[in-house]
C-alpha positions as CSV (number, residue, x, y, z in Angstrom):
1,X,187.9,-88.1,-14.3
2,X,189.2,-91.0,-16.8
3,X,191.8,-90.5,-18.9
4,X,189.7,-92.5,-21.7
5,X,188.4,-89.8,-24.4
6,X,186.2,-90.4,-27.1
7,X,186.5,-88.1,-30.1
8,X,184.2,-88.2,-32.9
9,X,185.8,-87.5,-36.2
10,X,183.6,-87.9,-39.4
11,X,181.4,-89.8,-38.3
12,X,183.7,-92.7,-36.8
13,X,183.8,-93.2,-33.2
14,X,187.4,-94.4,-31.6
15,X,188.8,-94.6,-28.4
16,X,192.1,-92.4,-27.7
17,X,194.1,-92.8,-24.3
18,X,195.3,-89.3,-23.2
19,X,199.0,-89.3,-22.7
20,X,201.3,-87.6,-20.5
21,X,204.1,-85.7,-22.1
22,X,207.5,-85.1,-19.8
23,X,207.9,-81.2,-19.3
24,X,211.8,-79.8,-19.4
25,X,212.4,-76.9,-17.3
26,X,213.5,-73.4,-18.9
27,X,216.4,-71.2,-18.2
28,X,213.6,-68.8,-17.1
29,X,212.4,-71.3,-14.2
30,X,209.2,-72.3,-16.6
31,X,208.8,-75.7,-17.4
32,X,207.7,-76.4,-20.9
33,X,206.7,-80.1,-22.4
34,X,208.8,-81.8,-24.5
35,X,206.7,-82.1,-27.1
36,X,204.5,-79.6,-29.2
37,X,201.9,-79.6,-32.2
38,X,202.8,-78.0,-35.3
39,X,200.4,-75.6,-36.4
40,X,202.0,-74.6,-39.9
41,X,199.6,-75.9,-42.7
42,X,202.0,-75.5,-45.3
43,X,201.5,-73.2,-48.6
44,X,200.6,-73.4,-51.9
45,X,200.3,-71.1,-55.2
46,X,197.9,-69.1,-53.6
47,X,200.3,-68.5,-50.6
48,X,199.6,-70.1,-46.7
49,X,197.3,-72.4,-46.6
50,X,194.8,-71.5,-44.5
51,X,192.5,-73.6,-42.0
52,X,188.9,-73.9,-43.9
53,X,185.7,-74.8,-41.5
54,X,187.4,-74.7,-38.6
55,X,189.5,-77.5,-38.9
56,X,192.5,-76.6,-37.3
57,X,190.6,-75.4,-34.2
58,X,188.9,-79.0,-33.9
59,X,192.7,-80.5,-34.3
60,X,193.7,-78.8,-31.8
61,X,190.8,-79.5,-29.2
62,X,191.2,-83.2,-30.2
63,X,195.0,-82.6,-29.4
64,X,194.7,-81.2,-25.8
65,X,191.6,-84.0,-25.2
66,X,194.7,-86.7,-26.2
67,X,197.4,-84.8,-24.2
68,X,199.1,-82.5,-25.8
69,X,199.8,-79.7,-23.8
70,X,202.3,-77.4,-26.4
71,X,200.9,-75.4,-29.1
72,X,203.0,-74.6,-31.8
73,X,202.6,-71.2,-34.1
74,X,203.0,-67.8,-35.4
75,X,202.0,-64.9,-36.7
76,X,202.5,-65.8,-40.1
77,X,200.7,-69.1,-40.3
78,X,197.0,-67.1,-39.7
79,X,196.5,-69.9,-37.2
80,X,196.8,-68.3,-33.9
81,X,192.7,-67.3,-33.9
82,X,191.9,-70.8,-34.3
83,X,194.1,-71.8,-31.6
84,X,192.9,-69.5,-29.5
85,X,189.3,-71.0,-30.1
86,X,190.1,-74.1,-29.1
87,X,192.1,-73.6,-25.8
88,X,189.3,-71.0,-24.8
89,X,187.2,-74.4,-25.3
90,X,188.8,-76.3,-23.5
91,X,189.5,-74.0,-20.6
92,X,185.6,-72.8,-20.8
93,X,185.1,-76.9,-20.4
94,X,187.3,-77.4,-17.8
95,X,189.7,-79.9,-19.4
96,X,192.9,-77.7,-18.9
97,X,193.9,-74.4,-16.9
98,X,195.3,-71.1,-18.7
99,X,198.5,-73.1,-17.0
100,X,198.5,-76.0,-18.1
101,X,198.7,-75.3,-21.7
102,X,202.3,-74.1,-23.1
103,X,201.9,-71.6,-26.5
104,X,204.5,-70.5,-28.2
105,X,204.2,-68.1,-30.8
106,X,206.5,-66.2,-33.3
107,X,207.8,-62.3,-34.6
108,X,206.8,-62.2,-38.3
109,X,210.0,-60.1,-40.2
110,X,208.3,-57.4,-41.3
111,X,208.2,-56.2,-37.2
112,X,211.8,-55.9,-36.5
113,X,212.1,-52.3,-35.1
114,X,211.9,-52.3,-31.3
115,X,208.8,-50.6,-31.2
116,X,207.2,-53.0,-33.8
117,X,207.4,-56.0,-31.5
118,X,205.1,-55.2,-28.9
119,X,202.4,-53.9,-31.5
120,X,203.4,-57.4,-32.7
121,X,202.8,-59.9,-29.9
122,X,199.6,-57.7,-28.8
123,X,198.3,-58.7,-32.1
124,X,199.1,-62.2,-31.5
125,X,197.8,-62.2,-27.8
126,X,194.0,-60.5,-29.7
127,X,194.1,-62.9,-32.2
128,X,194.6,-65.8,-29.6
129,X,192.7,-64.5,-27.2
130,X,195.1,-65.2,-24.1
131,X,196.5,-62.3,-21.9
132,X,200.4,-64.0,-22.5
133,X,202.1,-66.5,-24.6
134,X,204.2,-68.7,-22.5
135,X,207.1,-68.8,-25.5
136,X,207.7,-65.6,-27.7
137,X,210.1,-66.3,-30.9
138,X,212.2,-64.0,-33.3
139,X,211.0,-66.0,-36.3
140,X,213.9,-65.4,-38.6
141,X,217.3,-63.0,-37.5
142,X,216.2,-61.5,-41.3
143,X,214.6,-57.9,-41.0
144,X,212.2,-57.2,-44.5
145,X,210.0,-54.2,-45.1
146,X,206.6,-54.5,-45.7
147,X,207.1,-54.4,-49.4
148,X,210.2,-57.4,-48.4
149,X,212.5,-55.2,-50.0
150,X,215.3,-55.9,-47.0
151,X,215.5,-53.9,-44.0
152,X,218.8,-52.5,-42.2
153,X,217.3,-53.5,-38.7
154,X,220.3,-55.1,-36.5
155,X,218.4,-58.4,-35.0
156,X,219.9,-57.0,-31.7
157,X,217.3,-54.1,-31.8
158,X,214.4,-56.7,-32.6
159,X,215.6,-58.9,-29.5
160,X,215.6,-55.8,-27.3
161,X,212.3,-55.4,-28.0
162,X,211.5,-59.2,-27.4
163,X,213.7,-58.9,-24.1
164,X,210.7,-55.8,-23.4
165,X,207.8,-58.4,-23.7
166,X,209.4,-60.5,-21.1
167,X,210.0,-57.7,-18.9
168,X,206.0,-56.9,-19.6
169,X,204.9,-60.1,-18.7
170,X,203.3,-60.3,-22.2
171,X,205.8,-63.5,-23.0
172,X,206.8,-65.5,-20.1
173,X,209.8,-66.6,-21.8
174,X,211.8,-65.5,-25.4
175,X,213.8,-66.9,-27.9
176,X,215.2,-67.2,-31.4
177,X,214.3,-69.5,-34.3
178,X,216.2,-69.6,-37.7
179,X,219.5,-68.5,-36.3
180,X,223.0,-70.2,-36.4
181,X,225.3,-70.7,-33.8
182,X,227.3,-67.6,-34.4
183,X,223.9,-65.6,-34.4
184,X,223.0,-67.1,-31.3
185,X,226.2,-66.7,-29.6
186,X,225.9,-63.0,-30.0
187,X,222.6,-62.5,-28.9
188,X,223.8,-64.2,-25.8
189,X,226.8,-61.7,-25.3
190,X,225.3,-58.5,-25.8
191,X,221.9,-59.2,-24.7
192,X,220.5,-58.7,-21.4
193,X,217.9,-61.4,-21.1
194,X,219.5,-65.3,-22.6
195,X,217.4,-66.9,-25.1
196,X,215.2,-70.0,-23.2
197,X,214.6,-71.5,-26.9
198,X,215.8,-71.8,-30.0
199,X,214.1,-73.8,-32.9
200,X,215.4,-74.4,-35.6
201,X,215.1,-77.5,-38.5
202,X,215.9,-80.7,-37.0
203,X,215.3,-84.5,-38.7
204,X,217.6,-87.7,-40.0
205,X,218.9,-85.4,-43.1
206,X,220.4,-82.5,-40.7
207,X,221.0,-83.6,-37.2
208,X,222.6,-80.0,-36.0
209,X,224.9,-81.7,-33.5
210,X,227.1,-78.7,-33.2
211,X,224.4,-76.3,-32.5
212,X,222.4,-78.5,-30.7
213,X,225.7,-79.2,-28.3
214,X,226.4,-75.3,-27.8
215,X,223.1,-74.7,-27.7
216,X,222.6,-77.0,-24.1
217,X,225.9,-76.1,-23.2
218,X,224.3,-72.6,-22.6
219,X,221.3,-73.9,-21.2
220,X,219.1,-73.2,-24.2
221,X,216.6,-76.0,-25.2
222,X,216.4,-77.0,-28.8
223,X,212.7,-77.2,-30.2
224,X,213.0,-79.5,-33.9
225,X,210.9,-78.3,-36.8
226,X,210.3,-80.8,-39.9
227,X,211.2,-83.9,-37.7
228,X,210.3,-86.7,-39.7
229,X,212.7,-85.2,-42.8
230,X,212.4,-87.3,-45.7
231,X,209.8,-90.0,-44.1
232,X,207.0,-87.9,-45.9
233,X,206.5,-86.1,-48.6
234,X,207.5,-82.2,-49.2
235,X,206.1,-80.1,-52.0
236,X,204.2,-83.3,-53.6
237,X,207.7,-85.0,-53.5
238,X,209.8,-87.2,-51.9
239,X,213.3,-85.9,-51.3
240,X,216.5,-88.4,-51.0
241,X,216.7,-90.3,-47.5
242,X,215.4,-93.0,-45.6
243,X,211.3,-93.4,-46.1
244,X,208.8,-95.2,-43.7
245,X,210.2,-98.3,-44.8
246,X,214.0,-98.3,-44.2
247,X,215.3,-101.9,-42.8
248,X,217.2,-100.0,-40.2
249,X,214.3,-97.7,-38.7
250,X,212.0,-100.5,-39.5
251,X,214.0,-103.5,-37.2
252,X,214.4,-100.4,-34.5
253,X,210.8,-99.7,-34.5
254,X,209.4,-103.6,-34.2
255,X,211.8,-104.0,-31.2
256,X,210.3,-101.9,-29.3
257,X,206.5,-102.1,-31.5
258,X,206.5,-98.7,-32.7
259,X,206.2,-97.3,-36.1
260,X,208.7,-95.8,-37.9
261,X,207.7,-92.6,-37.4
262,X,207.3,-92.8,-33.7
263,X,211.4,-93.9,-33.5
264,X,212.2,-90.5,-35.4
265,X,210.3,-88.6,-32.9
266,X,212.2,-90.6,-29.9
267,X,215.7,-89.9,-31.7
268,X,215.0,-86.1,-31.2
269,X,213.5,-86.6,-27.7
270,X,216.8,-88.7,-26.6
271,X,218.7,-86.0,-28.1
272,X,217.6,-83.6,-25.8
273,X,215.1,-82.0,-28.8
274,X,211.6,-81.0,-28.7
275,X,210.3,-81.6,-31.5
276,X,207.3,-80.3,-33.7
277,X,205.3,-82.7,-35.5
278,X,202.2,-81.9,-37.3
279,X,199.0,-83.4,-38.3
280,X,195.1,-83.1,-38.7
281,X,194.7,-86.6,-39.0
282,X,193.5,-88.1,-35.6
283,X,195.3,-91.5,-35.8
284,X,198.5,-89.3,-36.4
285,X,198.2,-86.9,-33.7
286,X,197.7,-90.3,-31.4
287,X,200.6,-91.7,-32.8
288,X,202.9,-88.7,-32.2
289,X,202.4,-88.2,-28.7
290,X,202.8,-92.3,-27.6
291,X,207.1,-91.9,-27.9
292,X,207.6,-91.7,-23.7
293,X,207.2,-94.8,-23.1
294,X,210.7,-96.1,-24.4
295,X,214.0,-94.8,-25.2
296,X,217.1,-95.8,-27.9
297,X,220.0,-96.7,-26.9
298,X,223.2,-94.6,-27.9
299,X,223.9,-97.1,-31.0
300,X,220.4,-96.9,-32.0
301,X,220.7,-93.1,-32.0
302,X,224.0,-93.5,-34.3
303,X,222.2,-95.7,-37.0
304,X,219.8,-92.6,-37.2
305,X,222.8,-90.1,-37.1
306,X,224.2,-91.3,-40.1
307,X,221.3,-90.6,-42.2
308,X,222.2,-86.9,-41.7
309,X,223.2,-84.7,-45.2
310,X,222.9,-81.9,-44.0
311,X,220.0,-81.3,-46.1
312,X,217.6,-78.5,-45.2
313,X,213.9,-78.4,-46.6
314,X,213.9,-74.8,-45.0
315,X,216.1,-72.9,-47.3
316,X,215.0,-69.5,-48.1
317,X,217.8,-69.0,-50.5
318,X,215.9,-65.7,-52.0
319,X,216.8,-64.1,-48.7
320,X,220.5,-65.2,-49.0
321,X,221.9,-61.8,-49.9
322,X,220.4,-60.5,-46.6
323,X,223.5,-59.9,-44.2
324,X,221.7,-61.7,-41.5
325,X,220.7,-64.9,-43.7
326,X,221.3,-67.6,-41.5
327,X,222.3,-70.4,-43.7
328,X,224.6,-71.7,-46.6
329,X,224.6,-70.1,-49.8
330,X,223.1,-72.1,-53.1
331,X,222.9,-71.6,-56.7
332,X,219.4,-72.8,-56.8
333,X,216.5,-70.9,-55.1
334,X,214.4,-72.6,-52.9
335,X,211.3,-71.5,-51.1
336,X,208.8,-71.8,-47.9
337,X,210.5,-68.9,-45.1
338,X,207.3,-69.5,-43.0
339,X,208.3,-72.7,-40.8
């Protein structure tokens, strides 16, 4: 059958060529592709942001029709139904096997006792309507009651309990997201299954080389939330950092006639880094996926290394108190824990 799709999208007809995306193999002897859709749709006064008319589960059946193969979400998005919608459509048509399609999905906070996590992921897997997730994550190392008052639950007792879906079959592989290198370092030593994954925030602003170093020195692949850092907009604002138009990403992009954009998403792929973006906007989700069909050289990569700040647009400093908060201190609160 051709690889030529033709998606319908209101009302305009355009022609998409479905794209192959490079798999990396996992510690657990999984492969998983080096690329995933973001699922998150942000959040607003009212809280998440939730899909309305089934929009996210047409994205995502455009996405799999273009070649994406890697669904990102979790609990806490109140996407995974959706999701689950469209790969049952997709399987029911016979575009893609159960296999062929990698989902990874996450432990909200408020499930950190042991026994919590598989009354967790079986929500997830009902919601989803899939017998197993290939990728189940620890959102956060931060335990909260259900009132987020915090709880005393040792993240070590939540990953036994993620090491028990493994051992289930209910998640083919585990792993942590949120966590620092000193977090991850002891789930490695006194756990009994090793992480396959940890995600974590990576774009221009904060290029994690340290943890991203240790974390393939253990033979742990990085997935890269927020990858485009300040090229878009956060919040209705634009934070400090190189935009769309930078000379510098600019000059590397019409080398190799790519868009800006599509030269952040390579720097993370060259680094060894899946990353997540996210769109509903059809040209987008096109655009995201066509980065394997050139690479940047080591200097290239540099020029986007020093862009970093170490500026994170995740930073739930109203958790910092937590003894398992992952990240710096601040004076100033900042919001959105969900990513």
């Amino acid at each position: 059958m051709s690889c030529l799709k033709y998606l319908l999208l209101a009302g305009l007809l355009y022609m998409a060529e479905c794209s192959e995306v490079p798999t990396i193999l996992l510690n657990n002897g999984e492969r998983m592709p080096a690329l995933a859709l973001g699922t998150y749709l942000g959040f607003d006064k009212n809280g998440i942001v939730k899909s309305e008319n089934k929009l996210l589960r047409d994205v995502v059946c455009q996405a799999i029709d273009i070649g994406y193969r890697h669904i990102d979400t979790a609990s806490i998005y109140s996407t995974e139904r959706e999701i689950g919608e469209a790969i049952n459509m997709k399987i029911k048509q016979g575009v893609v096997k159960r296999e062929d399609v990698f989902i990874t999905t996450k432990l909200w906070n408020t499930r950190h006792k042991r026994e919590q996590v598989a009354e967790a992921l079986r929500e997830s897997l009902k919601q989803l309507n899939l017998d197993y997730v290939d990728l189940y994550l620890m959102h956060w190392p931060i335990g909260i009651n259900d009132d987020y008052t915090y709880s005393d639950v040792d993240f070590m007792e939540t990953w036994q309990g993620m090491e028990d879906m493994q051992k289930l079959g209910l998640a083919k592989a585990i792993g942590v997201s949120n966590f620092n290198k000193e977090q991850l370092e002891r789930v490695i030593r006194e756990g009994s299954i090793r992480p396959a994954v940890i995600q974590i925030e990576v774009h221009p602003q904060i290029i994690q080389s340290d943890l991203i170093s240790f974390a393939k020195s253990e033979g742990i692949v990085v997935m890269g939330y927020s990858p485009f850092g300040s090229l878009v907009s956060r919040y209705g604002m634009f934070f400090a950092g190189p935009r769309i138009t930078d000379p510098k990403l600019v000059a590397i992009a019409r080398k190799y006639g790519k868009t800006t954009p599509q030269v952040v998403l390579r720097w993370s792929v060259d680094r060894s880094v899946v990353p997540i973006p996210k769109s509903v906007n059809p040209n987008r989700l096109q655009e995201n996926i066509n980065i394997f069909d050139f690479s940047l050289t080591k200097e290239e990569i540099n020029v986007i290394n020093s862009y970093n700040s170490n500026t994170r647009y995740t930073l739930p400093s109203f958790w910092q108190n937590h003894p398992y908060y992952p990240f710096e201190k601040v004076d100033h609160p900042l919001a959105n824990p969900f990513v």
